[in-house]
C-alpha positions in Angstrom: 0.0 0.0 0.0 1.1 3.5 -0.6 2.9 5.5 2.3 1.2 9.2 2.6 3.5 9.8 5.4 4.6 13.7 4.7 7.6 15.4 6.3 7.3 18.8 5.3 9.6 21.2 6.3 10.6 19.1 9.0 6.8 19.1 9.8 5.3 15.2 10.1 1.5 14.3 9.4 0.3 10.7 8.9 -0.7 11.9 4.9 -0.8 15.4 3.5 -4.2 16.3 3.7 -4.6 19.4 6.0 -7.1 21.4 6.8 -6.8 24.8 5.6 -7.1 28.1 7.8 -10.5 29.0 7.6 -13.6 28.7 9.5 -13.6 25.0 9.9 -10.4 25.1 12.0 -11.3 27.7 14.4 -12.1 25.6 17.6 -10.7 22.9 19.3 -14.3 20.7 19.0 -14.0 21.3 14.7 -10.0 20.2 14.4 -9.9 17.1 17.2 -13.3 16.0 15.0 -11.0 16.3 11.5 -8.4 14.7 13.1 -10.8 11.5 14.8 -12.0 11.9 10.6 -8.6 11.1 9.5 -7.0 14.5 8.3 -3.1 14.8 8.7 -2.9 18.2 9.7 -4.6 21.5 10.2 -3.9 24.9 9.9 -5.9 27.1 12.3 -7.8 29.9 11.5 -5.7 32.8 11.7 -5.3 34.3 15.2 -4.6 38.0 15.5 -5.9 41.1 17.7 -10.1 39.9 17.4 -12.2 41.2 15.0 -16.0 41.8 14.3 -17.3 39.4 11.5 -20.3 40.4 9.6 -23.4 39.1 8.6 -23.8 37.4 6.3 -20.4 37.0 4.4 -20.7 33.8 2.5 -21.9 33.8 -1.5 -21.3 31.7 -4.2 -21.5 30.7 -7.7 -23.1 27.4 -8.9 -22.7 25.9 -12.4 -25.5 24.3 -13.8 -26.7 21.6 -10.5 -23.1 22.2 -9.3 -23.4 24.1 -6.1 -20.5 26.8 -5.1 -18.7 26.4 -7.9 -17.1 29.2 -6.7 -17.1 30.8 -3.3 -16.8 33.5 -2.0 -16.3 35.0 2.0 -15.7 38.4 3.3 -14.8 36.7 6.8 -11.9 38.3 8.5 -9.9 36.3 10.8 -10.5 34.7 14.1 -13.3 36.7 16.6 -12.2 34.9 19.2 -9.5 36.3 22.0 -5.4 35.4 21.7 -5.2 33.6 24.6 -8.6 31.5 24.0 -6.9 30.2 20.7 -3.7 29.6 22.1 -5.2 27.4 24.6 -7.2 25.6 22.3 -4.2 25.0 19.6 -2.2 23.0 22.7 -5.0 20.6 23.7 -5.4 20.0 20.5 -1.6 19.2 20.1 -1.4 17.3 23.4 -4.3 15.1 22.4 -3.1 14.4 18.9 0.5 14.4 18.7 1.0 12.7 15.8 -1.0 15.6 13.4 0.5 18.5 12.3 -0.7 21.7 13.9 0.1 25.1 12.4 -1.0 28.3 13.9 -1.9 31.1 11.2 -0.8 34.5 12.3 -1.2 37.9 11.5 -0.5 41.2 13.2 0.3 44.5 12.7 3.3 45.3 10.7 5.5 46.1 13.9 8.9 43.8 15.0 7.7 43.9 18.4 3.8 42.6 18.2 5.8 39.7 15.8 8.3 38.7 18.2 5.3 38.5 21.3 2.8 36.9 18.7 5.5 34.2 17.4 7.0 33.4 21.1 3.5 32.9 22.9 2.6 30.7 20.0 5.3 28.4 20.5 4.5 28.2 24.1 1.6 25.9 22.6 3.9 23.1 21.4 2.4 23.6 18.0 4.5 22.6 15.0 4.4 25.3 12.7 3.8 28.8 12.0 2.0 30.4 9.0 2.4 33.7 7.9 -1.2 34.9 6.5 0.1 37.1 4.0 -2.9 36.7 1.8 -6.1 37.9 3.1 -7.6 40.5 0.7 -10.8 41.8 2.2 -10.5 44.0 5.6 -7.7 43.1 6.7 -5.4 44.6 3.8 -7.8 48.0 4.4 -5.6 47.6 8.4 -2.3 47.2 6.6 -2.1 43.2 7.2 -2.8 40.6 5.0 -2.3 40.8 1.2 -1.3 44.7 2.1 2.2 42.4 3.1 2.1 40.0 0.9 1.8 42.3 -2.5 5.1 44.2 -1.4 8.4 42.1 -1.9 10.3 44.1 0.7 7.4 44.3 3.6 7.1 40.4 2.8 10.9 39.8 3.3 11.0 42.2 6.2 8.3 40.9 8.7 9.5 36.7 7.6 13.0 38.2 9.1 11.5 39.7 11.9 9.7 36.2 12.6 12.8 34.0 12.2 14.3 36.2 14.5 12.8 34.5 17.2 11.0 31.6 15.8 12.1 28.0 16.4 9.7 25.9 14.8 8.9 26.0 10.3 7.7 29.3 9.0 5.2 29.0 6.6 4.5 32.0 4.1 1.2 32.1 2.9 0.9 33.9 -0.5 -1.6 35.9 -2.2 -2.6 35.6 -6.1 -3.6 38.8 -6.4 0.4 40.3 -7.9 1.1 40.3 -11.3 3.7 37.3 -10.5 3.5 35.9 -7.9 7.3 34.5 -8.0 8.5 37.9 -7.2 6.8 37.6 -3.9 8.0 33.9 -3.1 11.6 34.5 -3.6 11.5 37.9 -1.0 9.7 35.1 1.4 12.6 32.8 1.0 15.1 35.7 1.6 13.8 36.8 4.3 14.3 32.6 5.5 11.0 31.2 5.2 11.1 27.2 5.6 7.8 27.1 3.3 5.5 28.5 1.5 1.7 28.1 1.3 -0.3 28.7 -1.8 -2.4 30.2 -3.3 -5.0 32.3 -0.7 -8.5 33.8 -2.2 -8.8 36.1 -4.8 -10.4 39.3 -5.0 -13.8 39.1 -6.4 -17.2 40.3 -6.1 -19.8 37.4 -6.6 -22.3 38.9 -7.8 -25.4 41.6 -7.8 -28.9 41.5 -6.9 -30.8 43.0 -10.2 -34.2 43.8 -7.8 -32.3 45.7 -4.8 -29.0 46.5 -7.4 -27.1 45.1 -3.7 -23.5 43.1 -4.3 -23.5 40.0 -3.0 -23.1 38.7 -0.1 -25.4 41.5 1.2 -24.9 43.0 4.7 -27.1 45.8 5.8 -28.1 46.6 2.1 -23.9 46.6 1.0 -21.0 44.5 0.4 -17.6 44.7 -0.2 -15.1 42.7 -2.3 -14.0 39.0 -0.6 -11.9 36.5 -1.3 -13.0 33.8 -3.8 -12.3 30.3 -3.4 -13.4 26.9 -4.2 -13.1 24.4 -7.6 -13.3 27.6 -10.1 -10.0 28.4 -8.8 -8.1 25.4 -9.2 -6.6 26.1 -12.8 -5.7 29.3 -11.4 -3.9 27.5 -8.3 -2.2 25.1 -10.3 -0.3 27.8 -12.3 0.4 29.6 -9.5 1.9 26.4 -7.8 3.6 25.6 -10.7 5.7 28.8 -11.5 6.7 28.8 -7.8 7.7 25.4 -7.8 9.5 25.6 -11.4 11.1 28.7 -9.9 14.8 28.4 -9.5 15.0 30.7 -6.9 12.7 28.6 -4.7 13.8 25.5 -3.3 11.5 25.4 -0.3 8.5 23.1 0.1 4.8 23.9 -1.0 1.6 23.4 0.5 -1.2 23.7 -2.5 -4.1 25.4 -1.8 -7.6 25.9 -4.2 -10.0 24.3 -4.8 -9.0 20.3 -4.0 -12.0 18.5 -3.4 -10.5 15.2 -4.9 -8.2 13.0 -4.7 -7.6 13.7 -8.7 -7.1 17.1 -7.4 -4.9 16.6 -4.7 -3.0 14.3 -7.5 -2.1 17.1 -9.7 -1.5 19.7 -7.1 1.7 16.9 -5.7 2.5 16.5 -9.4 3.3 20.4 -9.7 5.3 20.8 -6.3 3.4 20.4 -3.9 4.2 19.0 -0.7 1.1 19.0 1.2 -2.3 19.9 0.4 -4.7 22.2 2.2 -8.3 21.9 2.2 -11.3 24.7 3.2 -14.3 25.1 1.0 -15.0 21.6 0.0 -15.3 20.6 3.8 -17.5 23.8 4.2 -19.4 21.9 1.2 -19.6 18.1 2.3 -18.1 18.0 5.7 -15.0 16.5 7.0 -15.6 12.7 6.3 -14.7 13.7 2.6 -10.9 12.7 3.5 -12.0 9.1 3.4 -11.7 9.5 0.0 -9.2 11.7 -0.7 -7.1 8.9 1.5 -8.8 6.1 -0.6 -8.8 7.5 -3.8 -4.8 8.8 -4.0 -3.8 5.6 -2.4 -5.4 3.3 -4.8 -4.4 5.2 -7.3 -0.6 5.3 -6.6 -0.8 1.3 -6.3 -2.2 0.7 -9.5 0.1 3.4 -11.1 3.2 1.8 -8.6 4.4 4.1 -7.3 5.4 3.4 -3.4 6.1 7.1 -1.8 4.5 10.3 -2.3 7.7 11.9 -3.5 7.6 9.8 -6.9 4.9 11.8 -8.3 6.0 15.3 -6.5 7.2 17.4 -9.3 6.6 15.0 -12.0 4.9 17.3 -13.7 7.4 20.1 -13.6 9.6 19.5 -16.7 6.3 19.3 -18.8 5.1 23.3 -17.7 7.4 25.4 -20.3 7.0 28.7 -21.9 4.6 28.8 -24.8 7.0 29.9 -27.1 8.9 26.6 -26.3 5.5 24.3 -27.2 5.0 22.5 -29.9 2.7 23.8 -32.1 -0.2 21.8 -33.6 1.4 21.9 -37.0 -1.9 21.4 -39.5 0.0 24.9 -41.3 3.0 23.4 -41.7 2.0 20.2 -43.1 -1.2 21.7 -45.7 -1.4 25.1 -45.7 -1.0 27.8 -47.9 -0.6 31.2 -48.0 -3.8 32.6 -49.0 -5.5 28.9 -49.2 -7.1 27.0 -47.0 -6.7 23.2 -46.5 -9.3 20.9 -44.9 -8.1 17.7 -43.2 -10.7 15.6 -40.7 -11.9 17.9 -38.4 -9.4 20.3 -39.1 -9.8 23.6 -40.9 -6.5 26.0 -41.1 -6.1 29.1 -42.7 -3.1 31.0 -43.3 -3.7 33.9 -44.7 -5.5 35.4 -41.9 -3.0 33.1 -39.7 -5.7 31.7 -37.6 -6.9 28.1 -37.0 -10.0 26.6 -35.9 -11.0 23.0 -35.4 -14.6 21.4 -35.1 -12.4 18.5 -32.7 -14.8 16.0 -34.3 -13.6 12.8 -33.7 -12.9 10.9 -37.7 -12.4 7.2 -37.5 -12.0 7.3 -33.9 -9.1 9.9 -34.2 -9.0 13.6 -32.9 -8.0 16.4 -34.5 -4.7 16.5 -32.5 -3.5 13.3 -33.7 -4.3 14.0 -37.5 -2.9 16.8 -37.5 0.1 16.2 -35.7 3.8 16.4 -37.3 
């Protein structure tokens, strides 16, 4: 049977499916229940000087009969005191030593509030810390969150002021809203970061009520813009993971975050870098016992495909991800075209002279249009 034992970062969990921070981690009663479920790790909801939520700040976009497609939340972190968390995050530790627990932090961009934040957190025994650096809603408006996280030199500055003092992994959480995001990564692994979590929401508004003309989710007849989330975002993660990952610049692990809610997911996330994968909206959506088939489902899959360990399929798709001008082309011009005519071959229908290309991707004689048409 496959071993989904994960060291990351010097961080051990019995497979690599964490929680991610978020509001099904933000009690001791919701993580000692994921754990009893069968999740490796969990990152807790990120602790800071408490906040007032709103209400209501959840929306979300469904497909068709697919509910939350996307999702959305304009949820701030933790409402609950420091020392109530803090308390919470070592019985949990004491009671399940074998899980990974990583405290999410964020405080005000000031060395000292860093140094007291990161020391009292250790004092929990918990085995990591991560660095919210992504938040884009209300907290970026305080100068926290992605207001860190989208400035190379504020990111690098506040991970030094953390490994000043910290013992235990750092873990930088990232943000996807930069125009590249690897600029951001490599001033997190300057400044000494053991890790690097990714990617956090994206900035969105999820929609508007035609009758009142309100955005969506409502509160008191406004909104604001939130963080999106959930399976739309997974094509959007997996780039994201994979230019960090292909970055040579960045030789730290990854934890993949948005939208895994299978174990296919999960798959392709580990074949692009990832180390670990983190989990929120679909256990919002179906509730915790979804692991059981995450486990199932990656395990059997690695059997039938043989492969023993979880760190022969990390990466594997690395050396595939290149630059588009280093792709092969589909090469229908090259092999019948003409400049000025235009050539039809299966389900394939090139012309030159306007240098554009379409195909109807009809399948001929059990072939597709990629494999006629290839060179």
């Amino acid at each position: 049977m496959a071993d989904l034992r994960t060291n990351f970062a010097g961080i051990k969990s019995p497979n690599p499916f964490w929680l991610a921070s978020g509001p099904p981690t933000n009690t001791y009663g919701q993580v000692a229940k994921a754990f009893d479920q069968g999740w490796g790790g969990a990152v807790w909801k990120t602790i800071g000087e408490p906040i007032i939520n709103v209400f209501s700040r959840y929306g979300s976009v469904d497909l068709g009969q697919n509910r939350m497609m996307g999702f959305n939340n304009i949820e701030l972190i933790t409402d609950r005191p420091i020392a109530e968390n803090l308390k919470e995050i070592a019985e949990v530790k004491r009671n399940y030593p074998k899980h990974a627990v990583i405290a999410s932090l964020m405080v005000e961009s000031k060395r000292e509030a860093w140094h007291t934040m990161v020391k009292q957190t250790e004092d929990t025994g918990a085995d990591g810390i991560e660095l919210n650096f992504g938040c884009p809603h209300g907290m970026s408006e305080r100068g926290m969150g992605s207001a860190v996280g989208q400035v190379p030199d504020y990111t690098c500055q506040i991970v030094e002021w953390v490994k000043e003092v910290a013992t235990i992994p750092v873990i930088v959480k990232l943000t996807p809203n930069v125009t590249d995001i690897t600029y951001i990564a490599r001033a997190a692994v300057k400044g000494g970061a053991d890790a690097l979590s990714l990617i956090n929401t994206i900035n969105s508004i999820v929609g508007i009520d035609l009758t009142t003309f309100e955005p969506q989710p409502s509160v008191a007849g406004k909104s604001s813009h939130g963080g999106y989330c959930g399976p739309a975002v997974k094509p959007i993660a997996l780039h994201l993971v994979s230019a960090v990952a292909g970055d040579p610049s960045v030789k730290i692990p990854i934890s993949g975050i948005g939208g895994i809610a299978t174990w296919r997911d999960a798959a392709e996330f580990i074949a692009l870098g990832a180390g670990t994968l983190q989990v929120c909206t679909a256990v919002m959506h179906y509730g915790f016992r979804i692991v059981e088939d995450l486990i199932d489902g990656l395990s059997n899959w690695m059997d039938e495909r043989g492969h023993r360990s979880l760190a022969d399929i990390r990466g594997r798709a690395l050396p595939r991800v290149t630059k588009w001008t280093n792709a092969s082309s589909v090469s229908c011009v090259g092999r019948h075209a003409r400049m000025g005519r235009i050539k039809r071959s299966g389900g394939c229908r090139v012309t030159t002279a306007g240098r554009s290309w379409r195909s109807s991707r009809k399948r001929a004689s059990g072939v597709t249009f990629a494999q006629r048409c290839a060179p």
